[in-house]
BAGU-79890 format. One record per residue (C-alpha): residue in one letter; x, y, z. Coordinates in steps of 0.05 Angstrom, whole numbers. Example, Ala and Ser with C-alpha at 12.3 -4.5 7.8 and 13.67 -1.06 7.14 Angstrom:
! residues 2
+--------+--------+--------+--------+
! residu !      x !      y !      z !
+--------+--------+--------+--------+
!      a !    246 !    -90 !    156 !
!      s !    273 !    -21 !    143 !
+--------+--------+--------+--------+
END
This chain:
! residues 184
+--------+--------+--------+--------+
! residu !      x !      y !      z !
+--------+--------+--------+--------+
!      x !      0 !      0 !      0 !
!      x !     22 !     74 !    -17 !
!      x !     48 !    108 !     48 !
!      x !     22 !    172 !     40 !
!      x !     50 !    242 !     77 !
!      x !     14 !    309 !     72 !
!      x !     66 !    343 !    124 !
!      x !     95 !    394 !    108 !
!      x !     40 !    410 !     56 !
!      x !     67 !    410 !    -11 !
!      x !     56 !    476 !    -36 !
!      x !     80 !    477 !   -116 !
!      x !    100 !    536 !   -158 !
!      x !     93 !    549 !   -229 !
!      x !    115 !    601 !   -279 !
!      x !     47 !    633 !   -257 !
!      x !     18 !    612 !   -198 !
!      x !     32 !    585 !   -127 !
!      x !    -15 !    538 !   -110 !
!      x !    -12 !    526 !    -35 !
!      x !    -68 !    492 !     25 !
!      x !   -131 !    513 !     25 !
!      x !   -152 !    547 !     94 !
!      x !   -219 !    587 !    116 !
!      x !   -197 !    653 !     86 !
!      x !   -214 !    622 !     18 !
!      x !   -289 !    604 !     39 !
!      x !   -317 !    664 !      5 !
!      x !   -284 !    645 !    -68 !
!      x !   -298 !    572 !    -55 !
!      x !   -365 !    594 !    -51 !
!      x !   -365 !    638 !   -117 !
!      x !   -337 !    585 !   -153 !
!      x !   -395 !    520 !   -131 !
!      x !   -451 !    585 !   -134 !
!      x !   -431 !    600 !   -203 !
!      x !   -476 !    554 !   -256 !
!      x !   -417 !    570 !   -308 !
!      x !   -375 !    542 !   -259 !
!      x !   -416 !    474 !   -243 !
!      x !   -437 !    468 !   -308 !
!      x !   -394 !    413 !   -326 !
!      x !   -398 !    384 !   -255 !
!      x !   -456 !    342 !   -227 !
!      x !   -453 !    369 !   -162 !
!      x !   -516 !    420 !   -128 !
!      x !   -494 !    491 !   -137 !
!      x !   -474 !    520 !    -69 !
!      x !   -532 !    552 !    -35 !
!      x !   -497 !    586 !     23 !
!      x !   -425 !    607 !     52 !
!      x !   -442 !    551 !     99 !
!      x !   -446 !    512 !     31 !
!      x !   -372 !    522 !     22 !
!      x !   -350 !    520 !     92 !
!      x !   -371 !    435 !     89 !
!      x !   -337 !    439 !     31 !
!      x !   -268 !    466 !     62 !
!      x !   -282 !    415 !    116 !
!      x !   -289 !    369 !     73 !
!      x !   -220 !    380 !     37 !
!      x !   -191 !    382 !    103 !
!      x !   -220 !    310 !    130 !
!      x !   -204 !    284 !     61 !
!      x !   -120 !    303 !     76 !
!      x !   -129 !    277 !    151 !
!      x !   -161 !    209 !    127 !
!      x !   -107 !    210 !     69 !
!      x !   -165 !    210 !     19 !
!      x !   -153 !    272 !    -23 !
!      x !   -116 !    333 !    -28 !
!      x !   -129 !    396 !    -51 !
!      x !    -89 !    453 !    -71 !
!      x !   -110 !    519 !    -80 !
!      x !    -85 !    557 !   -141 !
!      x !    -75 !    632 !   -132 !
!      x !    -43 !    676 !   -185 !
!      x !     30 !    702 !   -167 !
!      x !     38 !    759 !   -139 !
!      x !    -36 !    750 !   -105 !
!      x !    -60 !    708 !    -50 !
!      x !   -133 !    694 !    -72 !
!      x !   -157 !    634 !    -97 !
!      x !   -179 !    630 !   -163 !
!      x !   -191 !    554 !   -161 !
!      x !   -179 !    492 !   -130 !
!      x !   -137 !    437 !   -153 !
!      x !   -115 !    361 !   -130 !
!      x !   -141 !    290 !   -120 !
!      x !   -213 !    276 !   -100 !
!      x !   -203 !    199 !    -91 !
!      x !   -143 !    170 !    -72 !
!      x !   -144 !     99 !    -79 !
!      x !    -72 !     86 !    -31 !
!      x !    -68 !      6 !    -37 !
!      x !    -78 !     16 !   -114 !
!      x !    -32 !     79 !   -129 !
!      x !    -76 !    116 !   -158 !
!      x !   -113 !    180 !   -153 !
!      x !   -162 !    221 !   -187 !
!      x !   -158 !    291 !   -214 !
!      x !   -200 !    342 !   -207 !
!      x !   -202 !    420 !   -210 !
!      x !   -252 !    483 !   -217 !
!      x !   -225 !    561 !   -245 !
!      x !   -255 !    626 !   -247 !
!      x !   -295 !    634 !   -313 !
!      x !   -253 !    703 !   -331 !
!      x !   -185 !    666 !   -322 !
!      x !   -219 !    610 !   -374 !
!      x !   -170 !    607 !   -430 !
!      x !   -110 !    630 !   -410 !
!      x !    -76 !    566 !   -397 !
!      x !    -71 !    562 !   -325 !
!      x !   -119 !    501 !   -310 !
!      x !    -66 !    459 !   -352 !
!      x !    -14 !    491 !   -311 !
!      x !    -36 !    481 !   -239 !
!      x !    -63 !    410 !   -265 !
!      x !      9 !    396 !   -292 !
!      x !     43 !    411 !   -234 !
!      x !     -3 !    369 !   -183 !
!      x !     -1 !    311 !   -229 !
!      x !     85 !    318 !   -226 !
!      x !     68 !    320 !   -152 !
!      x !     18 !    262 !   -152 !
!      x !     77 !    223 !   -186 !
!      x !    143 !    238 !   -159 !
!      x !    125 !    266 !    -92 !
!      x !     53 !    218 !    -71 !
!      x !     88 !    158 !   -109 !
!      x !     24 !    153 !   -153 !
!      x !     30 !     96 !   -203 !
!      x !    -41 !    118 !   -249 !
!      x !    -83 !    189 !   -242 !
!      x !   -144 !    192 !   -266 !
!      x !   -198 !    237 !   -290 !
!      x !   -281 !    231 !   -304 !
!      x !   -311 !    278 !   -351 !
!      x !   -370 !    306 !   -374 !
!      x !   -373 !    291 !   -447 !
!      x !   -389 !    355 !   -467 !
!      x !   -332 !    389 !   -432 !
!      x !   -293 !    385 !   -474 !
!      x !   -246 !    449 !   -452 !
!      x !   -236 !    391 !   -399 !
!      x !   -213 !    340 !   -445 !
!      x !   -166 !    383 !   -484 !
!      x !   -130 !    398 !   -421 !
!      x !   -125 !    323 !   -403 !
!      x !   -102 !    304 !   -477 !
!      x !    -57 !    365 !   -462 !
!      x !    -22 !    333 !   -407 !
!      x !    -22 !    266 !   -439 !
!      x !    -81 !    232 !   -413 !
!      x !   -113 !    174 !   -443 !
!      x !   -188 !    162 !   -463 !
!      x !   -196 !    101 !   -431 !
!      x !   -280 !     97 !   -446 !
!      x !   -346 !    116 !   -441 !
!      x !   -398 !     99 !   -395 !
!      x !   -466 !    107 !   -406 !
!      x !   -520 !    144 !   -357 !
!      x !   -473 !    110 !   -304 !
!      x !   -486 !    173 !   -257 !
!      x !   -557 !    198 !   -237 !
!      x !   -559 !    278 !   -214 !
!      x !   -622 !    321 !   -219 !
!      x !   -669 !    276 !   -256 !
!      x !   -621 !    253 !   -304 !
!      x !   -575 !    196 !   -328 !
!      x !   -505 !    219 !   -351 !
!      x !   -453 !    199 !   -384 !
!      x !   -381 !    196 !   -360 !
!      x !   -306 !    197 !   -397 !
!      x !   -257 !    158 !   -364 !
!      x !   -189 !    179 !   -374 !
!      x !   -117 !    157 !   -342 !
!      x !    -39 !    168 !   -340 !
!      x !     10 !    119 !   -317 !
!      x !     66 !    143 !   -282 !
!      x !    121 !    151 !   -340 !
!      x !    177 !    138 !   -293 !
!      x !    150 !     65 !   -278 !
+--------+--------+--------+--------+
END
């Protein structure tokens, strides 16, 4: 089984932004982000209703690092300590090596390149730091900003499944996708 350490928190840098822990301070853009139906779009998740909305959510993040489930980074532009969006692994799967990507961004940062570079630097970090052997990614077929940043960073379709997740009424569809760890 993957050993897994969270301490000291491994903040990253990239040419343009320091992605670092998550703490209360960021509830407020937490909650702009999962209020924000450009934002959630993609994501079959309720929109936040409430600060206190976010606050779980932060707890959440939080009880996910203590029970060595997940870890989340939050991106924040250099030069500026707000976050702009979170970044990291929602489901770490430690006996199988694995983990699975996941991140949100401001809708008027959208295009600029940064999701692929916070996402590039926590899957380095998901590799040569967490000992990952496989990340992996589920997407919304019709996000397909999403996808090019996986195929970006050299992520594999893997498949399709069919209305394999019920939100709101509906049966969706999920993308799998997956990298092995090139070093292995």
């Amino acid at each position: 089984m993957l050993e897994l350490n969270f301490s000291p928190f491994p903040a990253l840098t990239t040419a343009r932004l320091v992605l670092r822990p998550c703490v209360p301070s960021d509830v407020p853009a937490l909650f702009g982000l999962r209020s924000d139906p450009r934002v959630m779009r993609h994501i079959a998740r309720p929109l936040a209703k409430t600060v206190e909305d976010a606050e779980r959510l932060l707890a959440d993040m939080q009880a996910g690092m203590e029970a060595k489930t997940g870890i989340v980074w939050a991106v924040t532009q250099a030069g500026a300590d707000e976050l702009v969006g979170p970044v990291g692994f929602w489901r770490i799967a430690a006996e199988h090596h694995r983990g699975e990507l996941g991140y949100l961004l401001r809708p008027d940062l959208w295009g600029r390149g940064l999701t692929r570079e916070a996402a590039a630097a926590v899957v380095r970090c998901g590799f040569e730091r967490l000992g990952f052997h496989r990340i992996e990614a589920c997407v919304d077929p019709a996000n397909q900003a999403s996808v090019r940043v996986l195929e970006s960073l050299g992520f594999a379709l893997e498949g399709r499944h069919r209305a394999n997740f019920h939100f709101e009424g509906s049966f969706l569809d999920t993308l799998y996708f997956g990298l092995l760890n090139p070093a292995r």
